[in-house]
C-alpha positions as CSV (number, residue, x, y, z in Angstrom):
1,X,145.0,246.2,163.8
2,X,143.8,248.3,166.7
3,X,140.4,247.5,168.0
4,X,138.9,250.9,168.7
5,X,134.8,251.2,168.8
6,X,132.7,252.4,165.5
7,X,129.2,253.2,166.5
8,X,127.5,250.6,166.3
9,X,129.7,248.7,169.0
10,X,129.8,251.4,171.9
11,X,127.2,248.8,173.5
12,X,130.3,246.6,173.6
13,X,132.5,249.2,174.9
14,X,129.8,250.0,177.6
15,X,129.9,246.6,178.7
16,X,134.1,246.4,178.6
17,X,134.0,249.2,180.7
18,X,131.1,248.0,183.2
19,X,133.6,244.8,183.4
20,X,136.4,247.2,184.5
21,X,134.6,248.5,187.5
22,X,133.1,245.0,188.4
23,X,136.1,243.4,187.8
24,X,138.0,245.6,190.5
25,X,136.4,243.5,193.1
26,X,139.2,240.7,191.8
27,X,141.8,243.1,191.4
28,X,141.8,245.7,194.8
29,X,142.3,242.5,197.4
30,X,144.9,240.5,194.8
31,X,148.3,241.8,196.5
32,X,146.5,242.9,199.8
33,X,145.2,239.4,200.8
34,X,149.1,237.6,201.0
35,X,150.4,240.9,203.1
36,X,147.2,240.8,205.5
37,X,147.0,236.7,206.1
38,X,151.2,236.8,206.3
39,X,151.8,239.3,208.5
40,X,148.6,240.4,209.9
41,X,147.0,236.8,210.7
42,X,150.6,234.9,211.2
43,X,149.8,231.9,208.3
44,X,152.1,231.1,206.6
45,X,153.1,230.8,202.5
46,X,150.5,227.5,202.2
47,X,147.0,229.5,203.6
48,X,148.5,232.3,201.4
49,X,147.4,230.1,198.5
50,X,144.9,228.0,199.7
51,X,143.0,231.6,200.6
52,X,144.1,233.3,197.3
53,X,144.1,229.9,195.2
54,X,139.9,228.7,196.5
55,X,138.4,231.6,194.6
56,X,139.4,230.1,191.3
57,X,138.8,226.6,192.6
58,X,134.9,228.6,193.5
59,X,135.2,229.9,190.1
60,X,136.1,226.4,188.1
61,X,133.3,224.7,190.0
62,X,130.5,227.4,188.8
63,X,131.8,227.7,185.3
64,X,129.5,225.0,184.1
65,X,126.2,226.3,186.2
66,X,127.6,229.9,184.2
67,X,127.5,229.1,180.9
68,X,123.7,227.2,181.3
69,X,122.5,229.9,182.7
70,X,123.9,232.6,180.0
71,X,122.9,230.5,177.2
72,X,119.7,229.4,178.4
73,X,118.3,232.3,181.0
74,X,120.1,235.1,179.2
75,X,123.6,236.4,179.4
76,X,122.5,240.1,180.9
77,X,120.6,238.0,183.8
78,X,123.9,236.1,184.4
79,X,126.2,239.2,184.6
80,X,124.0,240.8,187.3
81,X,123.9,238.4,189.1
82,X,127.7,238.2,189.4
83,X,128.2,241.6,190.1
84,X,125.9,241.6,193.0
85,X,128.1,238.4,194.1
86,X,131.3,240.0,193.7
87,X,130.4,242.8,195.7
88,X,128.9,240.8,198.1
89,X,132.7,239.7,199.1
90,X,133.7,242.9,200.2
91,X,131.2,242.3,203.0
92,X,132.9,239.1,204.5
93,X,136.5,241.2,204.4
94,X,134.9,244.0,206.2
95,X,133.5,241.9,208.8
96,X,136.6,240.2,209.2
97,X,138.1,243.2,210.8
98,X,135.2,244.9,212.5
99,X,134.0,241.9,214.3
100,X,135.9,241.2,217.6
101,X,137.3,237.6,216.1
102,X,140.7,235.6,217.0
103,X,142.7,234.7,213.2
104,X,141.1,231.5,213.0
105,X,137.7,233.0,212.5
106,X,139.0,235.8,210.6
107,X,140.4,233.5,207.6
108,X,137.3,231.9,207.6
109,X,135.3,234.8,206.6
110,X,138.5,235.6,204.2
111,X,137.7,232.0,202.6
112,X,133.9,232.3,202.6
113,X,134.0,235.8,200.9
114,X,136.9,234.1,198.3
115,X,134.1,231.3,197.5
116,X,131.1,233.8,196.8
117,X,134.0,235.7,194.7
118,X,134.9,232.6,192.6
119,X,131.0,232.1,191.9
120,X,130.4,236.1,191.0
121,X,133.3,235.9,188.9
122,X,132.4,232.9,186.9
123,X,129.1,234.3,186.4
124,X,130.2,238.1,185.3
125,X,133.0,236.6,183.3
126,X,130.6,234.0,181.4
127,X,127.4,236.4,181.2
128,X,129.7,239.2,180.1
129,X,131.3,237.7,177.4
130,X,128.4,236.0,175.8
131,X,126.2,239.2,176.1
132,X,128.7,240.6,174.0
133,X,129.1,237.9,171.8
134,X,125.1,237.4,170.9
135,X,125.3,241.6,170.3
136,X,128.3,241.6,168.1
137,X,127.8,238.2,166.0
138,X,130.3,235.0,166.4
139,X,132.4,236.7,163.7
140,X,133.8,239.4,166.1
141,X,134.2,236.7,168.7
142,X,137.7,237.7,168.8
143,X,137.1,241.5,169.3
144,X,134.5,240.9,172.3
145,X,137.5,238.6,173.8
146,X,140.1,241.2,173.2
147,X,138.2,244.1,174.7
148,X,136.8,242.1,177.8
149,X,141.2,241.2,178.4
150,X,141.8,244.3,178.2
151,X,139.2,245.7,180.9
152,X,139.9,243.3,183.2
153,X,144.1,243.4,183.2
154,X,143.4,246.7,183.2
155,X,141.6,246.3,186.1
156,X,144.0,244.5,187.7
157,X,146.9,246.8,186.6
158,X,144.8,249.5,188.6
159,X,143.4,247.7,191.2
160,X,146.8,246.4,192.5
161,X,148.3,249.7,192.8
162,X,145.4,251.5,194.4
163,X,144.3,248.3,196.9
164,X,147.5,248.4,198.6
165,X,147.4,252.2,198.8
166,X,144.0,252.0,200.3
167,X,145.2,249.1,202.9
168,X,147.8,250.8,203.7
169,X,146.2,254.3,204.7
170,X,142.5,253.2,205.5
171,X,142.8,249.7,206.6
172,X,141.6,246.6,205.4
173,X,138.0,247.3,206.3
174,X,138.0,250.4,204.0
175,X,138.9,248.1,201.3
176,X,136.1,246.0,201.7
177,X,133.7,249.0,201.7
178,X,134.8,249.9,198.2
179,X,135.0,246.7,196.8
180,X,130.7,246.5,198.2
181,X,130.7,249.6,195.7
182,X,132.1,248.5,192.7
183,X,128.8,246.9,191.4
184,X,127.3,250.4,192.0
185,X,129.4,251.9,189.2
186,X,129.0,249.0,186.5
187,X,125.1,248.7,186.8
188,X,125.1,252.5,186.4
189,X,127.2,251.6,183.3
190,X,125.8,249.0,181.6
191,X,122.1,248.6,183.0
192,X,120.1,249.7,180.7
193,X,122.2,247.9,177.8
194,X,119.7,245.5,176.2
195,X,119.0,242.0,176.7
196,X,119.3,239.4,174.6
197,X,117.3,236.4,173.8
198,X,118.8,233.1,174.5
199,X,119.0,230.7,171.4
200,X,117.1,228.2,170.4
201,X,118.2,225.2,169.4
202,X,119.8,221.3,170.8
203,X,121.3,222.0,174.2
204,X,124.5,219.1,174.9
205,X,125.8,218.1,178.3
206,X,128.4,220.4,179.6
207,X,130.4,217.3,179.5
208,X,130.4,216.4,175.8
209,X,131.4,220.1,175.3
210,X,134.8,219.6,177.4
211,X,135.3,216.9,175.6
212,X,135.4,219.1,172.4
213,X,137.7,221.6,173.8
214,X,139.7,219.4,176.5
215,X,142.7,220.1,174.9
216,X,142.5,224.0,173.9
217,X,141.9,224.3,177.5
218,X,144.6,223.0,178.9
219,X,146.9,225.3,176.5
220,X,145.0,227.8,178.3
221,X,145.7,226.3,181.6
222,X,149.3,225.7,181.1
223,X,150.1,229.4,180.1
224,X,147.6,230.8,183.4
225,X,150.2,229.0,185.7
226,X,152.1,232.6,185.2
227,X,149.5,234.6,185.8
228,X,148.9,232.7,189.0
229,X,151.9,232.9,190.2
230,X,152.5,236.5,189.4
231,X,148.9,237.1,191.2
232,X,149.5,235.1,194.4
233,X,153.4,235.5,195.4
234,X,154.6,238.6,193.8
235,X,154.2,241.0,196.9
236,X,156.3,238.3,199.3
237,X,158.4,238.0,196.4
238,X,159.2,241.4,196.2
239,X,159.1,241.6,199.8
240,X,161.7,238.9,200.7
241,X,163.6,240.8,197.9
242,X,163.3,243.9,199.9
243,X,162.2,245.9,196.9
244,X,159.0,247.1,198.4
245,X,155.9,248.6,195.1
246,X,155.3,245.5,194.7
247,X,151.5,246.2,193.5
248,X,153.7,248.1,190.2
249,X,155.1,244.4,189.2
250,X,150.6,243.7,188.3
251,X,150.4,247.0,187.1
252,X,153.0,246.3,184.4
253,X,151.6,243.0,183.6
254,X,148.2,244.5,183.2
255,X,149.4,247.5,181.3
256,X,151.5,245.8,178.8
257,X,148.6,243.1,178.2
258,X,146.2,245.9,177.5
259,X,148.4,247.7,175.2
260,X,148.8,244.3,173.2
261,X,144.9,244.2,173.2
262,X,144.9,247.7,171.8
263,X,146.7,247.9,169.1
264,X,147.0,243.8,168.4
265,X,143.7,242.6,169.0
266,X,142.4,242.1,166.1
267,X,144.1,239.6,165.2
268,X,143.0,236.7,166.2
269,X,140.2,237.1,163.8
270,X,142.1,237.4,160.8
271,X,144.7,235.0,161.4
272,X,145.2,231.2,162.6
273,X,144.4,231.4,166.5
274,X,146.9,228.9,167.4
275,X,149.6,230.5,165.4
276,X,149.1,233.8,167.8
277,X,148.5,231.7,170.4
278,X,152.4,229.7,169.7
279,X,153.6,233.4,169.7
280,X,152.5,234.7,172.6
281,X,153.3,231.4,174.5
282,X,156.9,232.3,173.2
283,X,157.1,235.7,174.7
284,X,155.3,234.7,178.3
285,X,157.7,232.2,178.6
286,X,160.7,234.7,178.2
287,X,159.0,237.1,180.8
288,X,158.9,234.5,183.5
289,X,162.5,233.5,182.8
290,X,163.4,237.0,183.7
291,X,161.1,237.6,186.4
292,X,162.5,234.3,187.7
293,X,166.4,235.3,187.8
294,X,165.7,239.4,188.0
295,X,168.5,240.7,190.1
296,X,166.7,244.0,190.7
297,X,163.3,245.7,190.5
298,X,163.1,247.4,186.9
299,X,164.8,244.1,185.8
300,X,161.5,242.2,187.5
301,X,159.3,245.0,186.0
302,X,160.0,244.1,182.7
303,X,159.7,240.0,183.0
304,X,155.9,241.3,184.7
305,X,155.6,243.2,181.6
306,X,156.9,240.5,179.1
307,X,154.6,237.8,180.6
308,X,151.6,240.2,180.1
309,X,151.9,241.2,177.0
310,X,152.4,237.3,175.8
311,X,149.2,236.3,178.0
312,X,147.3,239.0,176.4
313,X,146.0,237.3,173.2
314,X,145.9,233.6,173.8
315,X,142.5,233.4,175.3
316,X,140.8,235.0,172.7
317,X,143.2,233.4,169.7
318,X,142.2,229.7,171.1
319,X,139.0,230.8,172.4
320,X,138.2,231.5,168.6
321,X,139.1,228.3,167.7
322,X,136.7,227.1,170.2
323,X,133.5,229.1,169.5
324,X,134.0,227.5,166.2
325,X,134.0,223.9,167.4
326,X,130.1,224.4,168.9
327,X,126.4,225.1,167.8
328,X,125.8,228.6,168.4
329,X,123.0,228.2,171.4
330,X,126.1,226.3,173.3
331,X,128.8,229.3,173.2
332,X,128.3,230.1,176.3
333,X,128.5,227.0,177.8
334,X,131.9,226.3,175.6
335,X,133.2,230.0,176.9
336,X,132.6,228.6,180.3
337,X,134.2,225.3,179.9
338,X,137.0,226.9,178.3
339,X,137.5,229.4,181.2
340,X,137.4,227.0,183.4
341,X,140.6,225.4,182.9
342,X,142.1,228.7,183.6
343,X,140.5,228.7,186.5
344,X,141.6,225.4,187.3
345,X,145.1,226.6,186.6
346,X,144.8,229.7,188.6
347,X,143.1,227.6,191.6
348,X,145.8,224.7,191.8
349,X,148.8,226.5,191.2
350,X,148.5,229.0,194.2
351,X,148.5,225.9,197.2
352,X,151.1,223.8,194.5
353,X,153.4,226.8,194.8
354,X,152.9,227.7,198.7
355,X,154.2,224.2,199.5
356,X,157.1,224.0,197.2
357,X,158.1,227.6,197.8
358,X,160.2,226.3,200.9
359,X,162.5,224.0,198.5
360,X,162.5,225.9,195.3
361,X,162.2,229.9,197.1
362,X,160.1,231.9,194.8
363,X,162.5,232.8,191.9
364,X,162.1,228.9,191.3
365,X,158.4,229.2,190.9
366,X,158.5,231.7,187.9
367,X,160.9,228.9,186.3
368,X,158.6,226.4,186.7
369,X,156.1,228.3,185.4
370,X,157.8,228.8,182.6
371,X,158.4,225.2,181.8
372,X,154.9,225.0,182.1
373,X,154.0,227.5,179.2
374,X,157.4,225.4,177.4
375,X,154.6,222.4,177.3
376,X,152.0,224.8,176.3
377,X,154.0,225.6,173.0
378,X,154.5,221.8,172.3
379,X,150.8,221.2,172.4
380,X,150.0,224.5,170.4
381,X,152.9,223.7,167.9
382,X,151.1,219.9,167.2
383,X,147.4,222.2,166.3
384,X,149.4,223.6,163.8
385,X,151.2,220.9,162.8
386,X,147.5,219.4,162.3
387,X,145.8,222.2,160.9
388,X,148.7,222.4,158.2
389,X,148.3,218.5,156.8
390,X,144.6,219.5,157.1
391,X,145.2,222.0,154.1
């Protein structure tokens, strides 16, 4: 059930691991941004995710100019052009400390460099995965899914980590430096990977493609409510809890979703997507009811590490389901939609959360979360429910 690489595919694996590096930009400022505009700029828990929250809102808004341009200019074009953007946002950090600016200015810059994020991500997300996609064939749809999860989580599980150590001992302008050099690294990687020709064929309105998918994307939108709030509070939640690491609670989210990938990801390809997805629902739902009442570190290590590892397949088990609902000139575009309502998920639920933190304190905001993937289930459970009578 593993996915490891044959031959043929180390292409793929040169673009998984071009996604790693690129993806860092993401993944270095995730826990550093809350500390820095908390108790370096004195905002308080709302700009925490307004700032964090308006790169996916960036993101969700893009998705659509994404996936035309992957399936219609060509994917590699499209991922290039999102690495340069995320790199690009390590500029507007660094001159957010150098330049001799009061904290109103300086979470400006933070906001403007969040935006040109949102749009590099939605193009290196959408370019990436429909690069691989149009190299590997729709029938390992699943596989190209699996192994970009697992090089961005794993991102993330290392970015975490070594962003706060870098903040910590070289200052916030350091971090923007490296996150400018990221881009470096993947293009070395996957450069001179080759192109591929857009398809030919009827092109549909972005909007009669959501319409298709409306409702596999909000399963996916439902279960990225934990993500988001794991991403956004857990370094003031493990600060008000005095526990201090808290850059290890992403770390074990990211490493248990990438073992999952590893030696799990095969199969949505070989089985029902929505029955994986129902299963991994199940388990994300129990890590966030732990994380939620965790009396003590390792115990909120764990509900990290149970919510990753249920995360880890359900974008690529209902985002097989969805590649099948399209003409194949349109995948990209329907990888774009799709995304986007995790997007949407990640980009509401971080300003939802700051403003109900005060009334709720952020143990409640795991729970909630976790009703959220509850509702999540129900929907997945009626896909099977249909699919079933279908047969």
């Amino acid at each position: 059930m593993n996915t490891s690489p044959t031959r043929s595919q180390w292409p793929l694996l040169r673009l998984a691991t071009s996604m790693f590096f690129s993806y860092m930009t993401v993944g270095l400022p995730l826990a550093v941004i809350p500390l820095f505009i908390y108790q370096e700029l004195g905002y308080n828990d709302i700009w925490v995710g307004v700032v964090v929250g308006i790169q996916f809102l960036a993101t969700v808004l893009t998705r659509g100019y994404a996936g035309r341009l992957a399936d219609q200019q060509g994917a590699k074009r499209t991922t290039l052009q999102g690495m340069l953007a995320c790199g690009l946002s390590g500029l507007f950090c660094l001159l957010a400390v150098i330049l001799p600016l009061g904290p109103a200015c300086q979470i400006s810059l933070l906001i403007m460099g969040r935006l040109v994020l949102g749009l590099g991500e939605s193009q290196l997300l959408t370019g990436n995965l429909t690069w691989g996609m149009r190299l590997a064939g729709a029938e390992h749809a699943g596989k190209v899914m699996s192994w970009n999860g697992m090089a961005i989580y794993g991102s993330l599980a290392v970015g975490a980590p070594l962003g706060l150590m870098i903040y910590q001992h070289l200052g916030f302008a350091a971090l923007g430096g490296v996150i400018m050099l990221l881009p470096c690294i993947s293009l070395l990687i996957s450069g001179t990977v080759k192109a591929v020709l857009p398809l030919q064929g009827r092109w549909v309105s972005f909007w009669s493609i959501l319409r298709k998918i409306w409702k596999m994307g909000a399963i996916l939108a439902l279960q990225g409510i934990g993500f988001a709030v794991i991403s956004t509070f857990i370094s003031l939640y493990f600060a008000s809890n005095q526990w201090g690491n808290a850059g290890l609670a992403l770390t074990a989210f990211g490493c248990a979703f990438v073992l999952v990938r590893i030696f799990f990801g095969g199969l949505p390809d070989k089985f029902n997507g929505y029955r994986i997805a129902q299963i991994s629902l199940s388990i994300e739902c129990v890590g966030l009811v732990v994380l939620g009442f965790a009396p003590e570190f390792s115990v909120a290590l764990v509900g990290a590490a149970l919510t990753g590892m249920g995360c880890s397949l359900i974008y690529p088990a209902i985002g097989k389901e969805v590649v099948k609902t399209v003409e194949p000139q349109m995948r990209g575009t329907a990888l774009g939609g799709y995304s986007a309502f995790q997007d949407i998920a990640y980009g509401i639920t971080g300003p939802l959360a700051g403003m109900t933190v005060a009334y709720i304190h952020y143990r409640g905001i795991y729970l909630a979360a976790a009703v959220a993937v509850l509702l999540a289930i129900v929907m997945t459970s009626i896909f099977i429910g249909r699919s079933s009578y279908r047969h």
